[in-house]
C-alpha positions as CSV (number, residue, x, y, z in Angstrom):
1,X,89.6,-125.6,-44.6
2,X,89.4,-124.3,-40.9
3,X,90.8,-127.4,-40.1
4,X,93.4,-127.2,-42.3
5,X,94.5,-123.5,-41.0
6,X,94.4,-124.4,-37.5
7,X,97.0,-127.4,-37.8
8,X,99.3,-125.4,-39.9
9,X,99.8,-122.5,-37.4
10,X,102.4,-122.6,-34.5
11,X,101.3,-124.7,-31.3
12,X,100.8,-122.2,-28.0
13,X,104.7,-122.1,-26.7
14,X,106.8,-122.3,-29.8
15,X,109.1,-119.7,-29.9
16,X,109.3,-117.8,-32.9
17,X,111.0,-115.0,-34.7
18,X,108.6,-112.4,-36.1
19,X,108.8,-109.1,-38.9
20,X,106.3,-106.4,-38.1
21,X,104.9,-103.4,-38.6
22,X,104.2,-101.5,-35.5
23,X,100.8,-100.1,-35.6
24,X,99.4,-98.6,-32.2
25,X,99.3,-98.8,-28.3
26,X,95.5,-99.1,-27.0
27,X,96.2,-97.9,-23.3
28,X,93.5,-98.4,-20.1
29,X,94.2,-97.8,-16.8
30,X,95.9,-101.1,-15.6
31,X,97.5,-102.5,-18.5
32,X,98.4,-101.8,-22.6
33,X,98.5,-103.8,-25.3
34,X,100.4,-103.0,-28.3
35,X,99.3,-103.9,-31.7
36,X,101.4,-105.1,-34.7
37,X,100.1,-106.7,-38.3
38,X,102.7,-109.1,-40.3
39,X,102.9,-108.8,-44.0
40,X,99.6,-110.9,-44.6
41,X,97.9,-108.2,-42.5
42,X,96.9,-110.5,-39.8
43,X,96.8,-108.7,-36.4
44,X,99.5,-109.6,-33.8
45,X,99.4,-108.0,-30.1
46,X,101.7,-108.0,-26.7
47,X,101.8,-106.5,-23.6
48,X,105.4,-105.2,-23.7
49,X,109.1,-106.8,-24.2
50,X,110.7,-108.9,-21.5
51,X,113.7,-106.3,-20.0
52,X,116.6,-107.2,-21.9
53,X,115.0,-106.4,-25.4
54,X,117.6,-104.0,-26.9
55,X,114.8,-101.9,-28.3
56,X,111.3,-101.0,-26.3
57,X,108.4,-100.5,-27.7
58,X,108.4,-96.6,-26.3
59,X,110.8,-96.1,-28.8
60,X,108.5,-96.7,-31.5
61,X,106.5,-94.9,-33.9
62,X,103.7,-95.8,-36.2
63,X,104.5,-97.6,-39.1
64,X,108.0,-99.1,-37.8
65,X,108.7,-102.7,-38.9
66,X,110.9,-105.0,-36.7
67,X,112.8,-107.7,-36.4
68,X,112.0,-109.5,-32.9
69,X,111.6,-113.1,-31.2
70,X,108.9,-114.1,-29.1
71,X,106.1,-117.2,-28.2
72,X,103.1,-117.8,-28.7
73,X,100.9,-117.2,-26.1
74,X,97.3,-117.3,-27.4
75,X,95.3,-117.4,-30.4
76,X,92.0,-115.4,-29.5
77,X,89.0,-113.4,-31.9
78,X,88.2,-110.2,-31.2
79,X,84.2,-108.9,-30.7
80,X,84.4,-107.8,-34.5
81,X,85.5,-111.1,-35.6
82,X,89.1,-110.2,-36.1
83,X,91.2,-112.7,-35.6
84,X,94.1,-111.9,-33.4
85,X,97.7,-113.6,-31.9
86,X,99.3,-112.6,-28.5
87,X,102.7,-113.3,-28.2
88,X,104.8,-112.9,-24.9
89,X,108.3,-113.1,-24.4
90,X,109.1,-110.9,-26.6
91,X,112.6,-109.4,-27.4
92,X,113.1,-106.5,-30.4
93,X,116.1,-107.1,-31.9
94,X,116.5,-104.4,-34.5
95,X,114.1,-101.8,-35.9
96,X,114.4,-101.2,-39.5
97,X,112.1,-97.9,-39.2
98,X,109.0,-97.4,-41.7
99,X,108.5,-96.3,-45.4
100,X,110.2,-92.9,-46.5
């Protein structure tokens, strides 16, 4: 079943184009990482958008979904046991805002 998951996922380096909902910046003093979750839930983090991105991530609030492109650069498993995927590279393309 593991198995099974792992070789269905996206190799490290594809590029891929992603809808998700913006959920918080965790900020320490040399670096953030900004957290998103697709529609399964599953948790999806970067470090920022590369400079041309037509929308920043400073421009968004809780709860905004988006429309953006970006790789994969790591699968990794938090100390809780959540299961997480970094992506870099990242362009937002459009923000389609959150639930009124």
């Amino acid at each position: 079943e593991k198995m099974n998951k792992i070789l269905k996922r996206p190799q490290i380096g594809d590029k891929l184009d992603f809808f998700i909902k913006y959920k918080e910046t965790k900020t320490w003093p040399n670096f953030s990482i900004h957290n998103f979750e697709n529609r399964k839930g599953e948790l999806i983090s970067m470090y920022g958008t590369v400079k041309n991105s037509p929308i920043k991530i400073e421009d968004l609030v809780a709860g905004d979904c988006v429309e953006c492109s970006g790789r994969i650069a790591k699968y990794s498993t938090l100390r809780d046991g959540t299961e997480v995927t970094r992506i870099s590279h990242v362009k937002i393309i459009e923000n389609k805002g959150g639930k009124k």
